[in-house]
Every structure is written in structure tokens, then in C-alpha cells.
VOGU-3710 file (C-alpha; in Angstrom, 3 decimals, decimal comma):
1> xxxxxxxxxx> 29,894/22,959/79,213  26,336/24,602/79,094  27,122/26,047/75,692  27,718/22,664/74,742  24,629/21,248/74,517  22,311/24,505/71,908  24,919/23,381/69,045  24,738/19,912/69,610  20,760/20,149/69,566  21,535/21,971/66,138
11> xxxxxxxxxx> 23,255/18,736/65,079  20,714/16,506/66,244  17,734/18,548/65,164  19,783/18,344/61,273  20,701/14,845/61,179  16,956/14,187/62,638  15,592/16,086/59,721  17,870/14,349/56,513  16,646/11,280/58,421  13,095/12,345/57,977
21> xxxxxxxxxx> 14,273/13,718/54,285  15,560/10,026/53,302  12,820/8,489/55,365  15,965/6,451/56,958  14,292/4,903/59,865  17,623/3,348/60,933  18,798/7,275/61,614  15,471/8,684/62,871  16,017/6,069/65,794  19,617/7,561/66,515
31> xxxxxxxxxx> 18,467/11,013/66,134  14,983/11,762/67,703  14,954/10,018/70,999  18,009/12,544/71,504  16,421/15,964/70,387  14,475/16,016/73,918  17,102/14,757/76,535  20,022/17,460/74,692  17,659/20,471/75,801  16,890/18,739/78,845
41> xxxxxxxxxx> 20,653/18,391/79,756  21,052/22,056/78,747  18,323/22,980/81,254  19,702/21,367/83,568  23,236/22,791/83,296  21,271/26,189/84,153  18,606/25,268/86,344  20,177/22,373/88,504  16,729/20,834/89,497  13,708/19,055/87,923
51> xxxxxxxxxx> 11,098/21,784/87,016  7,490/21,296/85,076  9,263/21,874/82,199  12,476/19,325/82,992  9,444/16,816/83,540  8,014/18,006/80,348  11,426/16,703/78,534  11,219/13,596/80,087  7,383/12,861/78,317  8,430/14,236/75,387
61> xxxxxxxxxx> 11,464/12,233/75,033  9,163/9,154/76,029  6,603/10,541/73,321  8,752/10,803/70,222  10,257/7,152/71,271  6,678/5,827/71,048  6,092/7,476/68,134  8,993/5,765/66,451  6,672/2,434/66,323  4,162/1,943/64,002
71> xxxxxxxxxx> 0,759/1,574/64,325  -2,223/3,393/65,731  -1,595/1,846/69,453  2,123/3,388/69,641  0,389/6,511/68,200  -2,075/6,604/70,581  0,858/5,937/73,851  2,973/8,452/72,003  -0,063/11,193/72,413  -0,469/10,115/76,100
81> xxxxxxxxxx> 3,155/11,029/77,234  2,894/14,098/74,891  -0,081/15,281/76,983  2,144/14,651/80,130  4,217/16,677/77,985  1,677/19,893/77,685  0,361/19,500/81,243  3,773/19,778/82,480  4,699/22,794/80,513  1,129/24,427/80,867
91> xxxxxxxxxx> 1,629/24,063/85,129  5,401/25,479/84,409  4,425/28,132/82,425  1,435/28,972/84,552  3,349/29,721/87,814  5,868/31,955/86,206  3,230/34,309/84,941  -0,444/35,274/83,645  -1,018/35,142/79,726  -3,397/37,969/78,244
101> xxxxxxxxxx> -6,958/36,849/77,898  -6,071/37,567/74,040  -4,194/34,145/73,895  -6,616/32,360/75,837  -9,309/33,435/73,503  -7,239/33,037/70,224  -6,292/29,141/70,615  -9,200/28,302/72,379  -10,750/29,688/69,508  -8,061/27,863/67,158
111> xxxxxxxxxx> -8,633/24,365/69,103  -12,656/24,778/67,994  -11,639/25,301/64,430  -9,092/22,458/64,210  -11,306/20,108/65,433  -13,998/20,854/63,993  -12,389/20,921/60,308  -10,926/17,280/61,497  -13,710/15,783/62,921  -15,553/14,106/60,527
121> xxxxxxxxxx> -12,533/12,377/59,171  -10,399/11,448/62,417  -12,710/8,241/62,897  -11,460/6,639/66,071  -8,704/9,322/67,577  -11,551/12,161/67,829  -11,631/11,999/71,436  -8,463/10,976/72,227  -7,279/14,087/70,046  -10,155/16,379/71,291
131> xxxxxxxxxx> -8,266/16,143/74,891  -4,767/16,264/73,675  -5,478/19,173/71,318  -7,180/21,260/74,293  -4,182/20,636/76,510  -1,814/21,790/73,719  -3,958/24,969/72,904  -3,930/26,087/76,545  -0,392/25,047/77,247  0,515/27,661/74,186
141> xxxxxxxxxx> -2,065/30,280/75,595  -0,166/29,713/79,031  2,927/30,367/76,976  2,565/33,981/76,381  2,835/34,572/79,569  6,397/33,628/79,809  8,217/35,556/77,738  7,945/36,191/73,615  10,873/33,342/73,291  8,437/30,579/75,037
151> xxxxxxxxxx> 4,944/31,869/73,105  6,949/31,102/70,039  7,663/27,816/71,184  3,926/27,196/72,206  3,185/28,067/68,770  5,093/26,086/66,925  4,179/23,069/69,069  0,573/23,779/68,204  1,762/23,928/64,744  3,943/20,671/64,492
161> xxxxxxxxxx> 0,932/18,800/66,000  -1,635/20,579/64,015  0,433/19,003/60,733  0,261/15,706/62,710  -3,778/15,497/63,090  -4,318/16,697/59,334  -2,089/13,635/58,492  -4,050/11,169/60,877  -6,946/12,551/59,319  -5,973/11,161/55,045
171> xxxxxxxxxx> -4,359/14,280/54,438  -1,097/14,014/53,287  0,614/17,347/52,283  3,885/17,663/50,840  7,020/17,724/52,821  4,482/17,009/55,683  7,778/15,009/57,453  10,092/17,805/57,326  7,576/20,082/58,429  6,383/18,287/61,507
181> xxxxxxxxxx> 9,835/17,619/62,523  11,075/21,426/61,606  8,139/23,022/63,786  9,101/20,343/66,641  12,123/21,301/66,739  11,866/24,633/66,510  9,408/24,470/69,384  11,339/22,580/71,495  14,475/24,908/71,345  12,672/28,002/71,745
191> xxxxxxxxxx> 10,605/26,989/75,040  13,583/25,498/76,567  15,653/28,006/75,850  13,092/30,745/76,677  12,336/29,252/80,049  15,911/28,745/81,077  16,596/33,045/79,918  12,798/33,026/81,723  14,177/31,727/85,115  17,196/32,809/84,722
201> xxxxxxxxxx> 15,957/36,705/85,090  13,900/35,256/88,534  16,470/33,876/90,219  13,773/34,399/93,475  11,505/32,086/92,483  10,873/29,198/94,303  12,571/26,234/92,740  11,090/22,615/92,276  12,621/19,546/94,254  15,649/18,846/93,445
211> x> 16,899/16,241/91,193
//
């Protein structure tokens, strides 16, 4: 049953992004709310107990529901359970190990430069995005210090959102759907993954309550 659940993420990530493609909103409700609770079933099927980064499904699933609904207040409840999201993974990721001061430095670094490129034309979500961004920079710093598998994860995350926030900014690039949805995705997969083959080598470790 566990290896059930990677190739039916596959499926759902694809019919998630010809959703996006034909900008079917009737099949971006089927697919996305789905993409988070697969990987979190798949985690599960490993792990057997709610971790940081189980919890961190759960917001995210809650997250890209939200963000389903138009209009700047959904977008603004969507970025609240997505920084559940990051706080959860950046406490996970933080008790498994210690990321090199390198990463730290780079996407703090990174987080300056964003925002300041986005400020003047953010209006209204410059704070609110000022917060979220820092959590997602130093969840993907924290990242590194899981394994290669997870760091990719962190950045692609950094990179989906990064896509999001030049779009809530008035720029729209092209095949800016695809590619938020792609790097999600992506990032999603490769942190769940990478923290279940993570765990899975420190079988010692204390676990988190149990579900």
C-alpha cells in the first residue's frame, strides 16, 4: 500500500497542472485540495504518527483550499495556514539536524532581495508577505539540514511562492500558473519524501504523539 500513494501524487500533481493549463476551475477543485493529503497519507504509511511535517500537510492542504477562492481575503487566509505550513516544517526540520550557516546567510540574504524588489508595488500585502516570506526563507535554510532531497524541496517552495508575490505584485509572466503549480509540486514531493527516507535512516529518534 505505501507505494500506492508517490504514483497517485504523480496523477494528481498532472491532472492538477492541465487544470491549471485549461484554467478549468471545476478540475483545479478536484485536484489540488488532494496534492497535500496523498503525501500526507504516504507519510503516514511510513511514519505512523503526526510529526511537524504531518502537521505541515494538514496547513498546506487547508492553504491551497483557501486559495481556491477568490479575492484578496481568501488570499490573505490561504498565506496564514501556509505560514502554519513553514513553521511546522521549519520546527521539523530543525530537530532532525543543523543547516550550514551558508544557507542561513544565502536566503536570508534572498528574503532581503525579494522584498525589497516587491516592495514598492505589493501595496497592502507588504507586511503580511514580509512575515510569510521570512518564515519560508528560514524554513528552506532549515532544510539543508535534512538531507539534499528536503533542501530541494525548501527550494522549490521558496520558488513556487516567489512566482506567487511577483504576481500579487502586477507582474504577470508567462506560464506563471504552470509554474507555480510545477515548483509546488515539486516541493511538496521532494520534502515529504525526503523526510520520510530522512526518518526513516533515524529510526532512534524520538517520535511525535501519536495520531
Amino acid at each position: 500500500m505505501r507505494r500506492f500513494w508517490l504514483p497517485l501524487f504523480g496523477v494528481v500533481a498532472a491532472v492538477e497542472l492541465v487544470a491549471v493549463a485549461l484554467d478549468s476551475t471545476a478540475l483545479q477543485w478536484l485536484a489540488k485540495p488532494l496534492l497535500a493529503p496523498v503525501l500526507l497519507a504516504y507519510l503516514l504509511g511510513h511514519r505512523r504518527r503526526v510529526d511537524a511535517v504531518a502537521a505541515g500537510l494538514v496547513a498546506a492542504t487547508a492553504g491551497d483550499v483557501a486559495l481556491l477562492v477568490p479575492g484578496r481575503t481568501a488570499f490573505l487566509v490561504g498565506m496564514g495556514f501556509f505560514l502554519i505550513a513553514q513553521l511546522c516544517f521549519l520546527a521539523g526540520f530543525l530537530r532532525r539536524g543543523r543547516p550550514p550557516a551558508a544557507a542561513w546567510v544565502g536566503y536570508l540574504l534572498a528574503w532581503a532581495a525579494g522584498n525589497a524588489a516587491l516592495w514598492g508595488a505589493l501595496g497592502p500585502l507588504r507586511l503580511p508577505v514580509l512575515g510569510y516570506s521570512l518564515a519560508l526563507c528560514l524554513m528552506a535554510a532549515a532544510a539543508a539540514g535534512v538531507s539534499a532531497r528536503v533542501a530541494a524541496g525548501g527550494a522549490f517552495f521558496l520558488a513556487s511562492d516567489l512566482l506567487i508575490g511577483v504576481g500579487a505584485a502586477g507582474t504577470e509572466l508567462p506560464g506563471a500558473g504552470l509554474l507555480v503549480m510545477g515548483t509546488y509540486c515539486a516541493a511538496l514531493l521532494l520534502i515529504t519524501a525526503g523526510w520520510v527516507a530522512a526518518r526513516v535512516d533515524a529510526p532512534h529518534e524520538p517520535e511525535a504523539v501519536p495520531a
